[in-house]
C-alpha positions as CSV (number, residue, x, y, z in Angstrom):
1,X,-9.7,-13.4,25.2
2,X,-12.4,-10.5,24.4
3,X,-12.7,-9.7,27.8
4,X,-9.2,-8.1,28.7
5,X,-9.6,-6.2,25.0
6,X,-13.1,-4.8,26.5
7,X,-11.8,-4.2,29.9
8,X,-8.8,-2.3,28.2
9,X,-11.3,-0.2,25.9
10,X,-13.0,0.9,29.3
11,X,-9.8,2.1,31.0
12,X,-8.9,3.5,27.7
13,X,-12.4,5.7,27.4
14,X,-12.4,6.7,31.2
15,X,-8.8,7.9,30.9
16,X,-9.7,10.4,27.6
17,X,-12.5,11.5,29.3
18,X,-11.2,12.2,32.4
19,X,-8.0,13.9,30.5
20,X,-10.7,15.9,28.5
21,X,-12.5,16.9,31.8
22,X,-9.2,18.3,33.0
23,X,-8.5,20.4,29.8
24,X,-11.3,22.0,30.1
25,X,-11.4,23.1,34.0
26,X,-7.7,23.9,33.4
27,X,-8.8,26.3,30.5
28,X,-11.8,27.4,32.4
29,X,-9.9,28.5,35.7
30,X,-6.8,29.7,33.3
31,X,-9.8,32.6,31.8
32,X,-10.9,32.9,35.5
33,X,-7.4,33.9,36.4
34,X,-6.5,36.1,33.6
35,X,-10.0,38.2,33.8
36,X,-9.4,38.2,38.0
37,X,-6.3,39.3,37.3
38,X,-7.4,42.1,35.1
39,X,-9.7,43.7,37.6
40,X,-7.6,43.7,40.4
41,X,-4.8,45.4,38.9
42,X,-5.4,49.5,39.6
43,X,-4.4,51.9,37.1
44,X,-3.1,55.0,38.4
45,X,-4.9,57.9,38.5
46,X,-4.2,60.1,34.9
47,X,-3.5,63.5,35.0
48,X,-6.4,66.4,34.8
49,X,-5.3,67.0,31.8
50,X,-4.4,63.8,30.0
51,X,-6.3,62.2,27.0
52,X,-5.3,58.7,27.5
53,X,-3.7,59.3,24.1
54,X,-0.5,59.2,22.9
55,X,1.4,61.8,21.1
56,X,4.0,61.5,19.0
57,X,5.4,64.2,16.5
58,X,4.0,63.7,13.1
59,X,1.1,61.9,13.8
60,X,-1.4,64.7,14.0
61,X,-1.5,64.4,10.3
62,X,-3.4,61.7,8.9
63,X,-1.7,61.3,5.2
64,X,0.0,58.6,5.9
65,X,-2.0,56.8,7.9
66,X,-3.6,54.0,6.6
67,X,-4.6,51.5,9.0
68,X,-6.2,48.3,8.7
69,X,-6.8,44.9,10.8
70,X,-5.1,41.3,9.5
71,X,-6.8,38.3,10.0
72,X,-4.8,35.8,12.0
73,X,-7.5,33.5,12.7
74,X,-11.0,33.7,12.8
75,X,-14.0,31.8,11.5
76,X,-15.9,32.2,8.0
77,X,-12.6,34.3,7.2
78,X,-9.1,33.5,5.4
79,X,-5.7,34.3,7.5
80,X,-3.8,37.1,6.2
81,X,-7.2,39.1,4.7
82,X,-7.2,42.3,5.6
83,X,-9.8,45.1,6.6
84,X,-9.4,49.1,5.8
85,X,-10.4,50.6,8.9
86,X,-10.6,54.0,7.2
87,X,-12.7,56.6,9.6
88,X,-13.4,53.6,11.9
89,X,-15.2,50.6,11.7
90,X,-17.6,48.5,14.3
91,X,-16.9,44.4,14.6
92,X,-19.2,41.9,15.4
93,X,-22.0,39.5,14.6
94,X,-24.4,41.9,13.5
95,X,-25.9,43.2,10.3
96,X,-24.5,46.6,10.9
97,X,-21.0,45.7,11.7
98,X,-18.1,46.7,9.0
99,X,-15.9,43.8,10.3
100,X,-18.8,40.9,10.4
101,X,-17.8,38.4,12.4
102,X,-18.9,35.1,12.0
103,X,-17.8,34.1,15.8
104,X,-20.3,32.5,18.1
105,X,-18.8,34.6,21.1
106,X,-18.9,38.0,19.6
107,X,-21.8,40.2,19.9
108,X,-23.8,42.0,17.0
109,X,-22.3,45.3,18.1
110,X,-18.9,43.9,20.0
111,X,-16.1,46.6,19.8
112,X,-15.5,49.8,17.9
113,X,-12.6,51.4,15.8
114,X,-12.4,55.5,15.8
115,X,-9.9,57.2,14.0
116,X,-8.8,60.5,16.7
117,X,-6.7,62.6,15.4
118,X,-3.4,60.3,13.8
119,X,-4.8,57.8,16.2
120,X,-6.9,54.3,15.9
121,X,-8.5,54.1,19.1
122,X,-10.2,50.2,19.8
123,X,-13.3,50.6,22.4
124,X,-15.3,47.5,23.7
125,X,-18.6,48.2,23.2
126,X,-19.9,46.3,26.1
127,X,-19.7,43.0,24.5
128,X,-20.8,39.8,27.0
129,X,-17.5,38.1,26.6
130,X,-15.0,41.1,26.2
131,X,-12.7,42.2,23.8
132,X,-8.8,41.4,24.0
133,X,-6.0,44.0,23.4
134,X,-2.4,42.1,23.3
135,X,-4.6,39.4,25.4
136,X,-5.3,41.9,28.1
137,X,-9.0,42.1,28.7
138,X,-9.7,45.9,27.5
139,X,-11.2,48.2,30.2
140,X,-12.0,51.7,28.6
141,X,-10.9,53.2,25.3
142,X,-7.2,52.1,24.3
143,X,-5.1,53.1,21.1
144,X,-3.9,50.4,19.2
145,X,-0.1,50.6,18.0
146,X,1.4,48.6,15.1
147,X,1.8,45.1,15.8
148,X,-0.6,45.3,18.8
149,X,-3.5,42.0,18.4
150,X,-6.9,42.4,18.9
151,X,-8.9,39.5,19.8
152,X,-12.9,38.4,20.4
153,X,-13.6,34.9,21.0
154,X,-11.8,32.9,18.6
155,X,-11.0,35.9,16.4
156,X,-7.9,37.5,16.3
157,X,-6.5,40.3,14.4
158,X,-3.0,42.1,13.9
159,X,-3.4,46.3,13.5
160,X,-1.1,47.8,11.0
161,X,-1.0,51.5,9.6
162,X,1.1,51.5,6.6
């Protein structure tokens, strides 16, 4: 009678495992895809003039502005904490970092705020694993609009300016 229990354990384990195995290629390739994906696409070519900023009327002054990052998840931190990002701020492991990040795929000096103008501009800092904007891998400067989510490793953030 113990037999057909142990044989059913076995079958049991191998089938978790090979589940488990699966996940994890499937996850693997799905991060493949998404950073392949990234590099191929070509942007096209700004004008001689352009900033890679946007304008908007009002925003040149800075009164009202009053941005900061909200935690939606992220280790060593509480969702729904929120960060004043002020002048600008630099996230990551490090000692130095404003934004500490307790995040096993972050780098000590991972990605930069900068405040331009009316504008919060997010820069990767050239961080090992990247850094996310709207869960596009970020290639150059971008500026970061209400709403938009800002993600390294397992940490992810919402930008407001109230």
């Amino acid at each position: 009678m113990l037999e057909p229990v142990s044989v059913g354990l076995k079958f049991g384990f191998l089938a978790v495992l090979y589940l488990f195995l699966l996940w994890v290629s499937r996850s693997a390739l799905k991060d493949l895809w998404r950073t392949t994906a990234a590099r191929g696409v070509v942007a096209p070519a700004p004008a001689p003039d352009a900033t890679g900023l946007h304008t908007a009327s009002g925003v040149g002054s800075t009164d009202g502005l009053d941005p900061r990052l909200v935690v939606e998840r992220a280790p060593g931190h509480v969702a729904g904490m929120e960060y004043e990002i002020g002048e600008g701020a630099i996230m990551g492991r490090g000692d130095q970092a404003e934004i500490r990040l307790e995040d096993p795929f972050a780098s000590s000096r991972h990605a930069r705020l900068v405040r331009q103008g009316g504008i919060i501009v997010l820069e990767d800092l050239g961080s090992t694993n990247g850094t996310y904007l709207n869960e596009e891998l970020l290639n150059g400067p971008q500026p970061l609009h209400p709403g938009d989510r800002v993600r390294i490793g397992d940490s992810e953030f919402t930008y407001l300016d109230r």
